[in-house]
PLY file of the C-alpha trace (Angstrom):
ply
format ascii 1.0
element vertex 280
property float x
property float y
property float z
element edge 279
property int vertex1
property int vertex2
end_header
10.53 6.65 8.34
13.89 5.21 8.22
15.49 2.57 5.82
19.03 1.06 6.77
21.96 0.64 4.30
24.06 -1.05 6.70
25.04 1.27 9.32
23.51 4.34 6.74
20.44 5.41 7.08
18.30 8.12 5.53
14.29 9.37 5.93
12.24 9.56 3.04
11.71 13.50 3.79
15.56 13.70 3.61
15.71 11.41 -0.30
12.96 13.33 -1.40
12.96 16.22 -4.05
11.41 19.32 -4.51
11.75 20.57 -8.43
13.71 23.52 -9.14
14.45 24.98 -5.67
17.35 26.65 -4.12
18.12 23.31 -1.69
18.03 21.77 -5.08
20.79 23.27 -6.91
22.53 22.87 -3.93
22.45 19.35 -3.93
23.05 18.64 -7.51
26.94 18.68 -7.33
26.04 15.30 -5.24
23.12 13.95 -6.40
23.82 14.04 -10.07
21.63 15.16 -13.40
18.69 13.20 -12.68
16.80 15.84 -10.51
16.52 17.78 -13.66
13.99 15.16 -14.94
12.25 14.86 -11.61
14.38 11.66 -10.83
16.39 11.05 -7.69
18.61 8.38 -7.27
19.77 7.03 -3.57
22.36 4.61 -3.76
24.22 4.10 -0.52
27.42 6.23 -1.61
25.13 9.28 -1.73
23.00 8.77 1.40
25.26 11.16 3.15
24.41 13.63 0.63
20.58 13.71 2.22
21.62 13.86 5.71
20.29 16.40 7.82
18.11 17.89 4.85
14.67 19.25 4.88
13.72 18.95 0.93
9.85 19.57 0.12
7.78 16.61 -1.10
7.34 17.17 -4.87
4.21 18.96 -6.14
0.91 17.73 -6.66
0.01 17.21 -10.26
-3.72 18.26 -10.20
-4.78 21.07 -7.97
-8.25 19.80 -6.68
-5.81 16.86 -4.84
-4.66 19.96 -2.27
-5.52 18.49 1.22
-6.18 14.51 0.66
-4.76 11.79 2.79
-6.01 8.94 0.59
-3.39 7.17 -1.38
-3.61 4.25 -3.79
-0.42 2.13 -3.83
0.10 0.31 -6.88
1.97 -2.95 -6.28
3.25 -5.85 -8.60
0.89 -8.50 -7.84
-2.36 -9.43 -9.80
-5.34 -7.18 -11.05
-8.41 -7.64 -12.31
-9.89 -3.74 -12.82
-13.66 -3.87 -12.24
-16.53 -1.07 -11.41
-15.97 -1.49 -7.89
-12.50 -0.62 -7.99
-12.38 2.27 -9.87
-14.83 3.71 -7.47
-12.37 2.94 -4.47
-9.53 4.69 -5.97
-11.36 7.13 -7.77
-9.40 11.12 -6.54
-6.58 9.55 -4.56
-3.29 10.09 -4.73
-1.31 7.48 -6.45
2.06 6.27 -6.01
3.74 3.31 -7.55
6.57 0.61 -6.45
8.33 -0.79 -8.44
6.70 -3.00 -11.66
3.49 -1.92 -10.14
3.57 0.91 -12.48
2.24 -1.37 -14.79
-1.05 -1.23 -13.20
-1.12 2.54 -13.67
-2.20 2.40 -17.97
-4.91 -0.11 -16.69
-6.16 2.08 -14.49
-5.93 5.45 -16.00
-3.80 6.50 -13.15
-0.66 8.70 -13.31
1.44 8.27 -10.20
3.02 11.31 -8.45
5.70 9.06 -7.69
7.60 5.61 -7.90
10.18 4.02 -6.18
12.09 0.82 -6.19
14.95 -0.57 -6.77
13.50 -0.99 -10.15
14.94 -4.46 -10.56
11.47 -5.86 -12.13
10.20 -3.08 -13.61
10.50 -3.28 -17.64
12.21 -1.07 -20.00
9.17 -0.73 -21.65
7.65 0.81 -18.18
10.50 2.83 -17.91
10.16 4.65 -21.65
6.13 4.91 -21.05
6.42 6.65 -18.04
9.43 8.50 -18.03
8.25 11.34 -17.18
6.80 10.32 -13.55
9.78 11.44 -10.72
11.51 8.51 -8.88
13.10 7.29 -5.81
15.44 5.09 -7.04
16.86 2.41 -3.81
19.79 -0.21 -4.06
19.11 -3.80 -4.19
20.84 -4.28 -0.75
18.28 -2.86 1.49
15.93 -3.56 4.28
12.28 -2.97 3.16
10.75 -4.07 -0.26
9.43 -1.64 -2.75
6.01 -1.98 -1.54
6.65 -0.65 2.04
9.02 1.98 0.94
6.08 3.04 -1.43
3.97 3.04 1.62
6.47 4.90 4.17
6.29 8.29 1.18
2.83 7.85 1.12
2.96 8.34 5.16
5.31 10.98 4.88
3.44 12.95 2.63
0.69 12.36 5.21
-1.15 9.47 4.04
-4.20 8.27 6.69
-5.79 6.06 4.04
-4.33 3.64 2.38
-5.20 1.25 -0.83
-3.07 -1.19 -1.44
-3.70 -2.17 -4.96
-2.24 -6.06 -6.79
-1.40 -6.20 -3.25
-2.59 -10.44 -4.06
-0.99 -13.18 -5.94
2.20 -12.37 -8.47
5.56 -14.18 -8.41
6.40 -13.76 -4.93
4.26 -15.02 -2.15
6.29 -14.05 0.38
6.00 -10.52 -1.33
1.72 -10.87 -0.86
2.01 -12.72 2.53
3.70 -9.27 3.39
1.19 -7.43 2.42
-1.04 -8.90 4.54
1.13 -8.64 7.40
1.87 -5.06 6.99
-1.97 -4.07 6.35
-2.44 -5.46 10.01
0.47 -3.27 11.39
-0.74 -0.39 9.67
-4.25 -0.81 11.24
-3.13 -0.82 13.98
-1.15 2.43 14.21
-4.76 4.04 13.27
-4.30 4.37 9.50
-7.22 3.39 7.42
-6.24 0.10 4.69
-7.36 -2.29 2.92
-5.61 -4.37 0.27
-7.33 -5.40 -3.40
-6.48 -7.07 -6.48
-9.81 -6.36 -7.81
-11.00 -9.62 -7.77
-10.10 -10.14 -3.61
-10.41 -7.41 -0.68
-8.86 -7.77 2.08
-9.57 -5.72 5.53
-8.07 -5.95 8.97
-11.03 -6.31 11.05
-10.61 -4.04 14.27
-10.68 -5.25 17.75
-12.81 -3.85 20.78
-16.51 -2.08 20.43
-15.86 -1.46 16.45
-17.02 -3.67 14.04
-16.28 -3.81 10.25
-19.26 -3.24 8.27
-18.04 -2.76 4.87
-20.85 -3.35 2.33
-20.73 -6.22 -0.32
-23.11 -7.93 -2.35
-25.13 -10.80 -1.16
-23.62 -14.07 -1.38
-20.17 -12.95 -1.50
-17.65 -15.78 -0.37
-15.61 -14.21 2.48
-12.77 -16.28 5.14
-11.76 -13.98 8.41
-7.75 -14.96 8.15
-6.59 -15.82 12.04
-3.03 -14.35 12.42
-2.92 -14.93 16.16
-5.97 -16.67 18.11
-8.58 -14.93 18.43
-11.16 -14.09 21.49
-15.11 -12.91 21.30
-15.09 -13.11 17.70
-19.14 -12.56 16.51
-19.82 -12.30 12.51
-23.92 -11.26 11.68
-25.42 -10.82 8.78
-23.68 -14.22 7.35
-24.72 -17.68 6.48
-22.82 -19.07 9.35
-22.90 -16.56 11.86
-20.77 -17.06 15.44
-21.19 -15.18 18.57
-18.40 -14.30 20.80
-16.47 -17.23 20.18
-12.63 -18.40 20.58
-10.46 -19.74 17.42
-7.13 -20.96 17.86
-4.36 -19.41 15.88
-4.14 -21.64 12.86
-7.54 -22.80 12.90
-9.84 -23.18 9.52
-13.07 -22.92 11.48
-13.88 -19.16 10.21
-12.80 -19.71 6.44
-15.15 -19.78 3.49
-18.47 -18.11 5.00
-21.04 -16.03 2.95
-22.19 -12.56 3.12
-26.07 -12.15 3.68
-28.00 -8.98 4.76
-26.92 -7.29 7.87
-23.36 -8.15 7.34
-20.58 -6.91 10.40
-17.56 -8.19 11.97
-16.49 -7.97 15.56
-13.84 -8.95 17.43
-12.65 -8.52 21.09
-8.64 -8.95 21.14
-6.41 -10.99 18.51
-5.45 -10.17 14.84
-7.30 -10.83 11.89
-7.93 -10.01 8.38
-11.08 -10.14 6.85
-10.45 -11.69 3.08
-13.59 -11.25 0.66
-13.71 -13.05 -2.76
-15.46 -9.90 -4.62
-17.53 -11.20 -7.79
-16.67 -9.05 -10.62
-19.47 -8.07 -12.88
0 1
1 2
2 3
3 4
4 5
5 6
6 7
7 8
8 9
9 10
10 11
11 12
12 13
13 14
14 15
15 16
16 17
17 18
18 19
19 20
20 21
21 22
22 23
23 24
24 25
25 26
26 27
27 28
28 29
29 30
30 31
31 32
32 33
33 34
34 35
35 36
36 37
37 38
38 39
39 40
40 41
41 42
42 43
43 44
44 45
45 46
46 47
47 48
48 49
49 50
50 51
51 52
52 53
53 54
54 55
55 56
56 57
57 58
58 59
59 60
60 61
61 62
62 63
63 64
64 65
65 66
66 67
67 68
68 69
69 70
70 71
71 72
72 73
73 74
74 75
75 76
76 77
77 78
78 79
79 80
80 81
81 82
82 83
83 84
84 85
85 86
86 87
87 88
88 89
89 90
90 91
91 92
92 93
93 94
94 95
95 96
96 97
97 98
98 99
99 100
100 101
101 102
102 103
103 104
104 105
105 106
106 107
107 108
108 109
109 110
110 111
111 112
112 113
113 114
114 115
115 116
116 117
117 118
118 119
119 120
120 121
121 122
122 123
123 124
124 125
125 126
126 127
127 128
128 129
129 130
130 131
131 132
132 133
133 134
134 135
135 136
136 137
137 138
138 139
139 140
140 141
141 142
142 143
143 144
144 145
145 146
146 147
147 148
148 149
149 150
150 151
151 152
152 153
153 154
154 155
155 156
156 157
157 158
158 159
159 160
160 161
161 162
162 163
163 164
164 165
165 166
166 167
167 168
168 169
169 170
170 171
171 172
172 173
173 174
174 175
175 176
176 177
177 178
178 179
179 180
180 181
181 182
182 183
183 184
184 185
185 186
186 187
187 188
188 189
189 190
190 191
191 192
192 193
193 194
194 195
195 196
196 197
197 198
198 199
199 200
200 201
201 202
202 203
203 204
204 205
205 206
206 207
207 208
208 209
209 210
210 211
211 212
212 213
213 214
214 215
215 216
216 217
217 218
218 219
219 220
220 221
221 222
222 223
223 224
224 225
225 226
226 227
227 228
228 229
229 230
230 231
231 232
232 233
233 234
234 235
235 236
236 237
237 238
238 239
239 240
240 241
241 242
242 243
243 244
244 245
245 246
246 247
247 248
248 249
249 250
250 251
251 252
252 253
253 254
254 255
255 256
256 257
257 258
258 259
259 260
260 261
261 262
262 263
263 264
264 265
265 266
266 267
267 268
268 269
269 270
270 271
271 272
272 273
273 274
274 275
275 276
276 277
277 278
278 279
């Protein structure tokens, strides 16, 4: 995983820190004081001080995490922290971009990590969890906080993904990215979804799988066309379709209901299932 400052460019294994190693003391003539508090700060003057370094990932914070690939990251957009939720994230790691620590204290999650360029994040944030190691970025880069949280979550080898206040906030075209990038993920084989607690959203696969994620009974659900889509069949709804075409753009599959029996499938396009959860 790569981000560009200009013609610099540095992996996430290479910006990473490992506390109190050898390769550490090495690097602090160049990297500054902050690694002593477990914080690690990139600007594009000190890329070159990563390059061609092979620093460990930092450790885990609880020892019965050893070995999981499930990783909740916590984004800036809007929450709503139900049952449901705390069930999905429940043992995953947890790693947090930007002001989307401020999910973490609502969730009774402590992040191994969070990175940014920590332009939204609060002071306030800051003193609370000061203690939580960071990747610190420039404002002049080429990926937003949420997809740089995402790459370490890959590098520390991430194959599930939660993408949590990944919905609504300040910036749509922040949460239309989201959405995007959930789809891109999917299809490099990673499992994702996306969830604000009060809306889920899930690529739905193409070929002989089918989504069959369980919700309650009359939940409102849309499938989201982002190209047009072919052999598209939805059971177990209110309005079911079999193997039918919709044209890119089209508001034919939005607002549908869940009923018994519920499954998606769909033969070749891209699409993202978005379900209005009912908190209780």
């Amino acid at each position: 995983m790569r981000v560009n400052y200009g013609s610099r460019q540095a992996t996430f294994r290479e910006a990473s820190c490992s506390l109190l190693t050898a390769e550490n003391w090495r690097l602090r003539r160049n990297v500054g004081s902050d690694i002593q508090s477990g914080h690690v700060r990139t600007p594009a003057s000190n890329i070159h001080a990563f390059r061609r370094r092979s620093l460990l990932s930092l450790p885990l914070r609880h020892a019965n995490a050893i070995g999981m690939n499930i990783f909740t990251i916590l984004l800036g957009g809007d929450l709503v922290p139900t049952p449901r939720l705390a069930n999905q994230i429940a043992g995953t790691r947890v790693i947090a971009a930007d002001s989307g620590i401020g999910h973490a204290g609502t969730l009774g999650l402590r992040p191994e990590l969070w990175v940014g360029d920590f332009d939204s994040a609060s002071q306030e944030h800051a003193t609370r969890h000061a203690g939580i190691p960071r990747l610190t970025f420039p404002p002049e880069k080429d990926k937003t906080d949420g997809e740089i949280a995402v790459d370490a979550a890959i590098e520390r080898g991430a194959t599930s993904l939660v993408l949590c206040g990944a919905f609504g906030g300040a910036r749509v075209d922040h949460a239309f990215l989201h959405l995007t990038l959930a789809l891109r993920l999917a299809e490099q084989g990673l499992s994702v979804f996306l969830t604000s607690g009060a809306q889920e959203g899930w690529p739905v696969p193409t070929g002989r799988k089918a989504l069959s994620e369980r919700f309650p009974e009359k939940t409102l659900f849309s499938v989201l066309p982002f190209s047009e889509l072919q052999d598209l069949t939805v059971e177990g709804a209110r309005w079911p379709l079999d193997h039918v075409g919709v044209p890119f753009g089209s508001s034919q599959t939005l607002s549908n209901v869940v009923e018994d029996g519920f499954s998606i499938r769909l033969g070749k396009g891209r699409a993202l299932l978005l379900v209005q959860i009912v908190a209780k």
